[in-house]
LOMI-199236 format. One record per residue: x negated, y negated, z of N, C-alpha, C, O in turn; residue in three letters. Coordinates in nm, 2 decimals. Layout:
! LOMI-199236
- n.xx_n.yy_n.zz_ca.xx_ca.yy_ca.zz_c.xx_c.yy_c.zz_o.xx_o.yy_o.zz_res
- X_Y_Z_X_Y_Z_X_Y_Z_X_Y_Z_Ala;
...
END
This chain:
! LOMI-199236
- n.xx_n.yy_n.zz_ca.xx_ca.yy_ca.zz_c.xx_c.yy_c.zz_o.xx_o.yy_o.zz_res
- -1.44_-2.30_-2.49_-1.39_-2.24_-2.37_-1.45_-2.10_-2.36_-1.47_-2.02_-2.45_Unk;
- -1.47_-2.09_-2.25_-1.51_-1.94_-2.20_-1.41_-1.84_-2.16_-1.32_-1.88_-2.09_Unk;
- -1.43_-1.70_-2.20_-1.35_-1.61_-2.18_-1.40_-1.55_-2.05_-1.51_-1.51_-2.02_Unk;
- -1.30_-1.55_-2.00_-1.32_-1.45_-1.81_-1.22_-1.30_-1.84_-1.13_-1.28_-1.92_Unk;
- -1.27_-1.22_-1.75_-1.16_-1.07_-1.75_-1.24_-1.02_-1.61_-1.36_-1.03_-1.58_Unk;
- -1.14_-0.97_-1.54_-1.12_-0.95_-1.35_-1.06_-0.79_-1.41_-0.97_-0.75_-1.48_Unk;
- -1.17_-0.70_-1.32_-1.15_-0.58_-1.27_-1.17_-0.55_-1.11_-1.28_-0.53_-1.06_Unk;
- -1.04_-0.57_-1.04_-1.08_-0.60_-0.89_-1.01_-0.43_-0.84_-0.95_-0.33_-0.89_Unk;
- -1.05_-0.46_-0.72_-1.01_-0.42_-0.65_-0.96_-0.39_-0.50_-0.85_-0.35_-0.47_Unk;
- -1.08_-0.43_-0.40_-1.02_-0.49_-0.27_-0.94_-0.66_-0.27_-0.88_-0.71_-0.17_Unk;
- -0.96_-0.71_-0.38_-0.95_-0.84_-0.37_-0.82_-0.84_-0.47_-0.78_-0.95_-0.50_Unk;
- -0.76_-0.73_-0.52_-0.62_-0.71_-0.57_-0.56_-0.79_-0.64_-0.44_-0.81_-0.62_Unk;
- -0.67_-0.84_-0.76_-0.62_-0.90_-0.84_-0.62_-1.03_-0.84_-0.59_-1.09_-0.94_Unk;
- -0.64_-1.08_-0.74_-0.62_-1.19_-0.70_-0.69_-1.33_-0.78_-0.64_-1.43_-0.82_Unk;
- -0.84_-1.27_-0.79_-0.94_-1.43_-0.83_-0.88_-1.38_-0.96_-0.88_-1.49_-1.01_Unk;
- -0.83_-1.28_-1.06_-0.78_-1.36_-1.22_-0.67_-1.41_-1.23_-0.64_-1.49_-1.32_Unk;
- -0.58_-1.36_-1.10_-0.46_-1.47_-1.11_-0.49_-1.62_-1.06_-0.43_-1.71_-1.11_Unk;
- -0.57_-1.64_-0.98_-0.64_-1.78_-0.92_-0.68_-1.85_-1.07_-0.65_-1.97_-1.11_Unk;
- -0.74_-1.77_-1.12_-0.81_-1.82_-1.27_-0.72_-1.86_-1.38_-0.73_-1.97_-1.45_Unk;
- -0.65_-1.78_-1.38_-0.54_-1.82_-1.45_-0.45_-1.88_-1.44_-0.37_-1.89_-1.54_Unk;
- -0.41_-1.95_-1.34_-0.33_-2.07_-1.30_-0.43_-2.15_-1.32_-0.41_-2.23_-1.41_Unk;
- -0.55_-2.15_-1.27_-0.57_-2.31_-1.29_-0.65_-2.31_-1.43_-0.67_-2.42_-1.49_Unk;
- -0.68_-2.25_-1.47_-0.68_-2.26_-1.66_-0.62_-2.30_-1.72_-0.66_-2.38_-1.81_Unk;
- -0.43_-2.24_-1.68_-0.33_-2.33_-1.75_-0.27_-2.41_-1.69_-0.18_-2.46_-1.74_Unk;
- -0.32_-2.43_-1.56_-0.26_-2.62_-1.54_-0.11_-2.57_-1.45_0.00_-2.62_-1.46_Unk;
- -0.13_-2.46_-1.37_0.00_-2.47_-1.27_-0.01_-2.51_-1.14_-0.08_-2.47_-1.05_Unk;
- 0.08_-2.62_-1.14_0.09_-2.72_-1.04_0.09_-2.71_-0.95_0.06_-2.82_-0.89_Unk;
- 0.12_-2.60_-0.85_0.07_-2.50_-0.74_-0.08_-2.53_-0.69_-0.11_-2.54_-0.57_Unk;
- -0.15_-2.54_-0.78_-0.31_-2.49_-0.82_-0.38_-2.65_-0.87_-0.50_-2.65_-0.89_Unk;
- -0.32_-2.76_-0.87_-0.37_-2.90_-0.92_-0.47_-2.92_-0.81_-0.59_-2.96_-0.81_Unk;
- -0.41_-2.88_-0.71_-0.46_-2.98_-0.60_-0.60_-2.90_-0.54_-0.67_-2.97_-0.47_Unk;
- -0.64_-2.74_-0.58_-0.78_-2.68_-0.55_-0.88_-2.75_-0.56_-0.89_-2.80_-0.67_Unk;
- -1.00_-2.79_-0.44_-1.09_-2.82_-0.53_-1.18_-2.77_-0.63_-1.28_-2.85_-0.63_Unk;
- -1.19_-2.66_-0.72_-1.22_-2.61_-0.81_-1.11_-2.64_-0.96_-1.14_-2.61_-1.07_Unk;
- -1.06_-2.67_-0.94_-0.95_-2.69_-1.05_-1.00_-2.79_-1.16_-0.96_-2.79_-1.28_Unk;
- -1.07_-2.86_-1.12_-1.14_-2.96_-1.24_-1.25_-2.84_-1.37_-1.28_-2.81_-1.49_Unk;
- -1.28_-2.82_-1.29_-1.43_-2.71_-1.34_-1.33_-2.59_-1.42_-1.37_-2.56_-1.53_Unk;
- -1.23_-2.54_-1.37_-1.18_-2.43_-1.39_-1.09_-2.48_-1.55_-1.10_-2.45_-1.67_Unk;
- -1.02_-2.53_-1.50_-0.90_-2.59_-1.60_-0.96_-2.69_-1.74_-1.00_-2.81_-1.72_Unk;
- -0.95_-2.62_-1.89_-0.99_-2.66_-1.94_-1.13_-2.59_-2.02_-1.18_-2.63_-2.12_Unk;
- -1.16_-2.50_-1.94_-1.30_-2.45_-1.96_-1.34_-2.32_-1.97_-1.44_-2.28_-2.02_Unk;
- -1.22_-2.25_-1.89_-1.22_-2.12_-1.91_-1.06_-2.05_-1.96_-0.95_-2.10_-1.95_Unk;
- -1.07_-1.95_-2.01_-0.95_-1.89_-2.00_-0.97_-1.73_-1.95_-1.07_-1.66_-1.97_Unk;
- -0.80_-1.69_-1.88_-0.86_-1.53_-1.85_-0.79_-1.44_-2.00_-0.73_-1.51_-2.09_Unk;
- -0.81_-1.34_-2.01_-0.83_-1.27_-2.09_-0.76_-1.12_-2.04_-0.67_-1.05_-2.09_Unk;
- -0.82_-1.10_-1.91_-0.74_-1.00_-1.90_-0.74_-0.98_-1.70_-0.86_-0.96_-1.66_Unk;
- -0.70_-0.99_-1.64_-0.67_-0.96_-1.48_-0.61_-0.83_-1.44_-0.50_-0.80_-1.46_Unk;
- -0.71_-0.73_-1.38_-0.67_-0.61_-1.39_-0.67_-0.58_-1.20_-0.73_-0.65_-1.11_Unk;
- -0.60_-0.47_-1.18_-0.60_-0.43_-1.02_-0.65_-0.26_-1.02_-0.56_-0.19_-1.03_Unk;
- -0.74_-0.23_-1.01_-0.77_-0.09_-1.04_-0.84_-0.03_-0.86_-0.93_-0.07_-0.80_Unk;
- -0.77_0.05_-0.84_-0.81_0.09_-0.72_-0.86_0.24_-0.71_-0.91_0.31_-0.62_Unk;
- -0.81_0.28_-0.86_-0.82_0.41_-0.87_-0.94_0.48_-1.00_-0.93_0.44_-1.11_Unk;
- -1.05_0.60_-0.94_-1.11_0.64_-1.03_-1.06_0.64_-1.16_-1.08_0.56_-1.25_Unk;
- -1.00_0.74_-1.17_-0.95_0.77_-1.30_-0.86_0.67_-1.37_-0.81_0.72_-1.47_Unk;
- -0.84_0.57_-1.36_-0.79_0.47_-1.41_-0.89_0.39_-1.46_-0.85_0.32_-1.55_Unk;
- -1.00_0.38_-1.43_-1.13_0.33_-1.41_-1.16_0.38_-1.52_-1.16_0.32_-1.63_Unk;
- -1.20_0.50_-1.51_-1.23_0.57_-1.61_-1.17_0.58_-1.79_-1.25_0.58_-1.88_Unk;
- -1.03_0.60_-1.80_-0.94_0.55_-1.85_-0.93_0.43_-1.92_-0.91_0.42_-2.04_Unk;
- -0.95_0.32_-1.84_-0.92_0.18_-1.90_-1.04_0.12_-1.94_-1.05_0.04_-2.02_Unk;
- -1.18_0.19_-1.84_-1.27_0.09_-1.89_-1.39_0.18_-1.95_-1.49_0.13_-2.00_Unk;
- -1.36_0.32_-1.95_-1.45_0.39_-2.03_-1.56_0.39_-1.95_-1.67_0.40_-2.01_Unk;
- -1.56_0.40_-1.83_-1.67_0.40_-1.72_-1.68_0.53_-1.59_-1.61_0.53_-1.49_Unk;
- -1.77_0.63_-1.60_-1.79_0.70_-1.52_-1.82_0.67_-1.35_-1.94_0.65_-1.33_Unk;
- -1.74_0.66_-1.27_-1.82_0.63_-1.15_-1.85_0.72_-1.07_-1.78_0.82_-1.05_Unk;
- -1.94_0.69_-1.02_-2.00_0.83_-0.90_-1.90_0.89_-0.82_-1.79_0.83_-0.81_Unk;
- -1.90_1.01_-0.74_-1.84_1.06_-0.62_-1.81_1.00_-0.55_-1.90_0.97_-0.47_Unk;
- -1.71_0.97_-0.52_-1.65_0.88_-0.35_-1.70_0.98_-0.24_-1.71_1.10_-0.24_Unk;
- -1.73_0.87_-0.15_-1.84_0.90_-0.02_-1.75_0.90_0.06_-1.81_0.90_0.17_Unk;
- -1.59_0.91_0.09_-1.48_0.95_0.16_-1.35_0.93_0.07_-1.31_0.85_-0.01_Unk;
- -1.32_1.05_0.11_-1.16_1.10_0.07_-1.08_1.04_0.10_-1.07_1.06_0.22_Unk;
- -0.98_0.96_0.06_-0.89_0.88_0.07_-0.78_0.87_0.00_-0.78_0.81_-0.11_Unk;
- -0.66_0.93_0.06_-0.57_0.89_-0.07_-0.59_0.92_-0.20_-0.67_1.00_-0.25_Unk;
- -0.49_0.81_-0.26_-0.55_0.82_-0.41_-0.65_0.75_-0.44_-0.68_0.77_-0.56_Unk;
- -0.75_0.64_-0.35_-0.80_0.50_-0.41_-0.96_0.62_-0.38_-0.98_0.74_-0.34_Unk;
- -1.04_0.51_-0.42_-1.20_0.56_-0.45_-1.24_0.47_-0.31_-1.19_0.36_-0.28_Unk;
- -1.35_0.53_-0.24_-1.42_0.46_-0.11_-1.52_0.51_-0.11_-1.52_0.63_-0.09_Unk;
- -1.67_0.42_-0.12_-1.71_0.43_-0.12_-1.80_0.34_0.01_-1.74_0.27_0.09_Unk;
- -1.93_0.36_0.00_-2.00_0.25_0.13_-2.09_0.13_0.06_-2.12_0.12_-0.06_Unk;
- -2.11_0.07_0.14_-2.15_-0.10_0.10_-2.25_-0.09_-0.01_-2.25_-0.19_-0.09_Unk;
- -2.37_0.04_-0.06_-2.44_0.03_-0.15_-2.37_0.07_-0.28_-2.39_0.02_-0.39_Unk;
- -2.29_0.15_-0.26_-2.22_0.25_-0.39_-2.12_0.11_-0.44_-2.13_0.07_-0.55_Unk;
- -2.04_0.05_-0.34_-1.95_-0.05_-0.37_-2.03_-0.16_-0.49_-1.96_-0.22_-0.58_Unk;
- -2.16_-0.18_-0.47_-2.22_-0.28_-0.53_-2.29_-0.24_-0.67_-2.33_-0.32_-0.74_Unk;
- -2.28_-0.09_-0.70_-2.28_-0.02_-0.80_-2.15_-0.01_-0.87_-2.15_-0.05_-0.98_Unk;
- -2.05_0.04_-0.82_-1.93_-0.02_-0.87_-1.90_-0.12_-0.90_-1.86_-0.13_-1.02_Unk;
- -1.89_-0.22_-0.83_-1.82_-0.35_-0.92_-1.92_-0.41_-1.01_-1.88_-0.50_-1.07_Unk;
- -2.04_-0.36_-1.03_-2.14_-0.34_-1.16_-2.08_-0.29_-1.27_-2.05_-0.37_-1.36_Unk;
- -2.05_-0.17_-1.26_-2.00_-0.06_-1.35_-1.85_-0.14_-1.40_-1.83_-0.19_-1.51_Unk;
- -1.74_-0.12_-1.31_-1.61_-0.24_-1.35_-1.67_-0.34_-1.42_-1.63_-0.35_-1.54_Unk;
- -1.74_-0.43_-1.39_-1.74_-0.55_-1.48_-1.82_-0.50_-1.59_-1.81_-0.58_-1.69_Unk;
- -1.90_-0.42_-1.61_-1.98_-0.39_-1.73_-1.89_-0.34_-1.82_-1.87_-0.40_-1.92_Unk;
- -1.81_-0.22_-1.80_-1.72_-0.16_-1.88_-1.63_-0.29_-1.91_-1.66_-0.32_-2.02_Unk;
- -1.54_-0.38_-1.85_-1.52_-0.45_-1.88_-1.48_-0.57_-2.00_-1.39_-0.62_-2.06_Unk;
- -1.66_-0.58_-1.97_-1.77_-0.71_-2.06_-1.77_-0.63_-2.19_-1.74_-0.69_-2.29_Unk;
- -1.81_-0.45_-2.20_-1.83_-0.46_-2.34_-1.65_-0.37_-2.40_-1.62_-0.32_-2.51_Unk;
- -1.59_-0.38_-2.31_-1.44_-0.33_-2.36_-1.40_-0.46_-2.44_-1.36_-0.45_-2.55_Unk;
- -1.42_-0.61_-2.38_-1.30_-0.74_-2.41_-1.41_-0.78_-2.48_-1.38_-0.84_-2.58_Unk;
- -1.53_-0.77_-2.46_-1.64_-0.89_-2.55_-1.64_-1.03_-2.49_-1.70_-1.13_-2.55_Unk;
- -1.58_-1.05_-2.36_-1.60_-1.15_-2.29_-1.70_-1.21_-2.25_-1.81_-1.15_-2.23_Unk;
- -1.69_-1.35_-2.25_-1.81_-1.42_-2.19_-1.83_-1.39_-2.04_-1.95_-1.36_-2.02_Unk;
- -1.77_-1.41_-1.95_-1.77_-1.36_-1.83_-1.68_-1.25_-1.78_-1.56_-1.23_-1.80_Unk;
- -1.77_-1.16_-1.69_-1.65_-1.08_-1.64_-1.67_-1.04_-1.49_-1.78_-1.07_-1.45_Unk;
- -1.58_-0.98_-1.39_-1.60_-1.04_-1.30_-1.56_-0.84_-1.22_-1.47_-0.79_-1.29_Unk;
- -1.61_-0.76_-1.14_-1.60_-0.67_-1.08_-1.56_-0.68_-0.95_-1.58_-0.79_-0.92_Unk;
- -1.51_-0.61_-0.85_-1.50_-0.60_-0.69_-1.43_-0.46_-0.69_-1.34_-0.42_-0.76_Unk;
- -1.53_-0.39_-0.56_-1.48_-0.29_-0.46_-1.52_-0.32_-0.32_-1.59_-0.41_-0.27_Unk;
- -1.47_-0.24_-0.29_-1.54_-0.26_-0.08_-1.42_-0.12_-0.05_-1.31_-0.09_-0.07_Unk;
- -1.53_-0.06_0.02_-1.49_0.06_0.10_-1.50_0.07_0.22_-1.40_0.07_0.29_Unk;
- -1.64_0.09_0.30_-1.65_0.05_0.38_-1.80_-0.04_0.36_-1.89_-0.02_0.27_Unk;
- -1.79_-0.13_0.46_-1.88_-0.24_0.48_-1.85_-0.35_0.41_-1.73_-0.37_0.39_Unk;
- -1.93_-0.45_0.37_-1.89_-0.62_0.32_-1.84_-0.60_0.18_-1.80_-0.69_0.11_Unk;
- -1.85_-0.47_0.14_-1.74_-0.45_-0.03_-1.90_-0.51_-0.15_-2.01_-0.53_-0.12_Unk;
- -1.87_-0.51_-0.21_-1.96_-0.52_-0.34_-1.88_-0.58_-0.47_-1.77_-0.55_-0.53_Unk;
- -1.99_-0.70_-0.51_-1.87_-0.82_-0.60_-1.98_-0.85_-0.77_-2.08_-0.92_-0.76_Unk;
- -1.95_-0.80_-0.86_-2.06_-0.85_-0.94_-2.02_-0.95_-1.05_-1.95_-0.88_-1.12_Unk;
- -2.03_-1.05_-1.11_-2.03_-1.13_-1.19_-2.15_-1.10_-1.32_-2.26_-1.05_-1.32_Unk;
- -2.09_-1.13_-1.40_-2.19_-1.07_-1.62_-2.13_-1.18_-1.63_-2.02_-1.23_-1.63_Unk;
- -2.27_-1.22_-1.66_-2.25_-1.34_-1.78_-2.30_-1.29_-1.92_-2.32_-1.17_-1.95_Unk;
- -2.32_-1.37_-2.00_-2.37_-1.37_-2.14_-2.50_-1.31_-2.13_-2.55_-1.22_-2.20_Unk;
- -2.57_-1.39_-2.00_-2.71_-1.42_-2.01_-2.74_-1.32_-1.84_-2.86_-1.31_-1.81_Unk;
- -2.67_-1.28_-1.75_-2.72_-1.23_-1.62_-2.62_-1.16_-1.58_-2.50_-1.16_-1.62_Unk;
- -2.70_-1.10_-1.49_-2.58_-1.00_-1.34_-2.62_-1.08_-1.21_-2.72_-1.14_-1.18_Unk;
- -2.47_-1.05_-1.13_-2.47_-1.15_-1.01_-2.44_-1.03_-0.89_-2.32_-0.98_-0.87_Unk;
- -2.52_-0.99_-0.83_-2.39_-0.89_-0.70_-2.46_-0.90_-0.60_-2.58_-0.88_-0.58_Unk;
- -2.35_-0.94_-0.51_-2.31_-1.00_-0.39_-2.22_-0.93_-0.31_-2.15_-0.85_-0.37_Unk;
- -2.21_-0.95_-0.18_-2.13_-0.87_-0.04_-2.04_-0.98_-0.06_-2.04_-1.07_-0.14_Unk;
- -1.94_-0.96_0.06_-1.89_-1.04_0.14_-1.96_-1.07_0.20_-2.08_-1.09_0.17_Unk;
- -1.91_-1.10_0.32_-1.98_-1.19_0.48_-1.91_-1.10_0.58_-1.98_-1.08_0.68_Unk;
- -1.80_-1.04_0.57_-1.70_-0.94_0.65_-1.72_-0.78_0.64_-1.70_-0.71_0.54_Unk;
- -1.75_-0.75_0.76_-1.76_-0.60_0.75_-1.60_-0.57_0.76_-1.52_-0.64_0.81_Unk;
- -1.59_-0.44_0.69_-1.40_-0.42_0.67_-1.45_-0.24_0.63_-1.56_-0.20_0.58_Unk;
- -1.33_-0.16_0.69_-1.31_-0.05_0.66_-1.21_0.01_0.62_-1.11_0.02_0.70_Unk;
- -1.19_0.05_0.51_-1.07_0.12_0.43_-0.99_0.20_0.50_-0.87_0.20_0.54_Unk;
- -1.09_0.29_0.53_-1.04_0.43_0.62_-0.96_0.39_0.76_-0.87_0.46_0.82_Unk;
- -1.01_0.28_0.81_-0.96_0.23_0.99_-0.88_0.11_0.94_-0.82_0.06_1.03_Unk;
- -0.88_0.07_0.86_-0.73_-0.07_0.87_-0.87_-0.20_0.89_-0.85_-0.29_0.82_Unk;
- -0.97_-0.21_0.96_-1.05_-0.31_1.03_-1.11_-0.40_0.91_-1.20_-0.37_0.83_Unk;
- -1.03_-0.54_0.93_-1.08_-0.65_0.89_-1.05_-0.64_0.72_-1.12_-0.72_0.65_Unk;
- -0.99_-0.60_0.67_-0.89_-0.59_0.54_-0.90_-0.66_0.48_-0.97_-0.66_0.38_Unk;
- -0.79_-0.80_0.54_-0.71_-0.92_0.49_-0.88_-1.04_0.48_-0.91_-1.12_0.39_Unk;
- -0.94_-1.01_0.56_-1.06_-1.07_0.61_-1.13_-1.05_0.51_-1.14_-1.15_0.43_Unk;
- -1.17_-0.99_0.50_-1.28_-0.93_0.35_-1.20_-0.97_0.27_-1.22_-1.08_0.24_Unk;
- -1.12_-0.93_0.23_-1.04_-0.97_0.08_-1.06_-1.11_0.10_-1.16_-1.14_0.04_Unk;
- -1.02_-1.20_0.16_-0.98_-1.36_0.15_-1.14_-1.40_0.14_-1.16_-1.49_0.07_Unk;
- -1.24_-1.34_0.21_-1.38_-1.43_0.21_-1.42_-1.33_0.06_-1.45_-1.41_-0.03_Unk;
- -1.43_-1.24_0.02_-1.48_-1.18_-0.14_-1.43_-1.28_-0.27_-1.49_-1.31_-0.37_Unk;
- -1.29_-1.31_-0.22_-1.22_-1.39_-0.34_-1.28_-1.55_-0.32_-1.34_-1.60_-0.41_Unk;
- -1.28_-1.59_-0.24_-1.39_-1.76_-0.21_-1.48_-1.74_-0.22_-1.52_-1.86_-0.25_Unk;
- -1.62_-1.64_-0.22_-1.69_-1.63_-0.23_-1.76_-1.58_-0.43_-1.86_-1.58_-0.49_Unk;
- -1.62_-1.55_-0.46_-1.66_-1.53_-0.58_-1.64_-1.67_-0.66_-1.72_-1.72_-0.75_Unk;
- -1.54_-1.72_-0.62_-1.45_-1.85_-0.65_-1.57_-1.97_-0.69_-1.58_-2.05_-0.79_Unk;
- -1.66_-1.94_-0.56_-1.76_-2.02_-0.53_-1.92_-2.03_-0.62_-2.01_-2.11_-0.66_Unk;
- -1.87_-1.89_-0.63_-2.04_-1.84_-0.73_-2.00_-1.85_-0.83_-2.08_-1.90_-0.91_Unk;
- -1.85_-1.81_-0.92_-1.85_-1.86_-1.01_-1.86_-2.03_-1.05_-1.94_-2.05_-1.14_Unk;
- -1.82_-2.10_-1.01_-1.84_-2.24_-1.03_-1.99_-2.28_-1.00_-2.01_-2.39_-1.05_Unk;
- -2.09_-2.23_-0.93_-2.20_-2.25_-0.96_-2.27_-2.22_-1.09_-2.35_-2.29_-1.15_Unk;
- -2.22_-2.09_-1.15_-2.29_-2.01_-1.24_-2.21_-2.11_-1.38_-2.28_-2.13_-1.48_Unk;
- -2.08_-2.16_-1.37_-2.02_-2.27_-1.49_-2.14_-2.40_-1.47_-2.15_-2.46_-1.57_Unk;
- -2.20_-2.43_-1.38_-2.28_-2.51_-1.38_-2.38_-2.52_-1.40_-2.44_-2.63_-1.43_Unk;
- -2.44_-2.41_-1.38_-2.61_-2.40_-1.39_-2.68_-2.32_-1.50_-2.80_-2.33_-1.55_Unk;
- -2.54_-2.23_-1.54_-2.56_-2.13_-1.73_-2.50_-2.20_-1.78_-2.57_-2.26_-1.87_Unk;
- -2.36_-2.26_-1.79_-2.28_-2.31_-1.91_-2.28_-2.47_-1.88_-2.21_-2.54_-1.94_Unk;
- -2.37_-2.52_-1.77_-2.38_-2.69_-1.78_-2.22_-2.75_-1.79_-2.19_-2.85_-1.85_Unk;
- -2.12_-2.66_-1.69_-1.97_-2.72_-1.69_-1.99_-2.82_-1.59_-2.08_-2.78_-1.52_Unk;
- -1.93_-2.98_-1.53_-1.90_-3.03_-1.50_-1.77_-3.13_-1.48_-1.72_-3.20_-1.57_Unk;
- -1.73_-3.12_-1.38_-1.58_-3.13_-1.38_-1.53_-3.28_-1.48_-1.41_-3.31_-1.49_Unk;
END
């Protein structure tokens, strides 16, 4: 079995709790079509919601750049830096847990930034949805296509590096 660990952020935790139901078989989660691939083959390890530098910093032993807008307490950044971040989250990550897979997301403004580590590669990818932190625009949107779209590349990547089949 493969170990997974989720340092998210716009996507709030979400794909390691997704992971972790259907890893351990909750019935809620039977009926996904991903649930064959998932269940049985991976386990999560750790599901984290980090929205904040210094927490970042803190938990994963990871410096990140300057936020490109002031916000609150959370870090916002724009669609290139985002994709440097959820690099940096899942790398700190990968060598904090020793995981086989680990899984990154931010988005600040623009389609957000999502990176996937494997054993053997780096994966990073946008959304499909432009979304802005600062204006409220397209939020829920981005979050829900980042989390299926990771959903999605992971189950490629169980197939085409680790030869999983349902």
């Amino acid at each position: 079995m493969l170990s997974v660990a989720t340092a998210e952020c716009f996507t709030h935790g979400r794909i390691g709790i997704i992971l972790h139901k259907m890893a351990m078989g909750y019935e809620d989660v039977k009926g996904h079509p991903y649930y064959p691939i998932f269940n049985r083959h991976i386990y999560v390890v750790a599901s984290m919601f980090l929205p904040q530098r210094d927490a970042i910093r803190d938990i994963l032993g990871v410096e990140l750049p300057p936020v490109d807008y002031p916000y609150r307490y959370a870090k916002v950044y724009d669609e290139k830096k985002d994709l440097q971040v959820a690099y940096l989250m899942a790398k700190g990550l990968k060598d904090k847990l020793r995981c086989n897979i680990s899984i990154g997301t931010c988005a600040g403004v623009g389609r957000g930034g999502i990176c996937i580590l494997t054993d053997r590669n780096k994966y990073l990818f946008t959304t499909d949805v432009h979304g802005n932190v600062l204006t409220g625009e397209n939020l829920n949107k981005r979050s829900e296509n980042g989390i299926s779209k990771t959903l999605d590349k992971l189950v490629e990547i169980l197939r085409t590096e680790y030869k999983i089949e349902e």
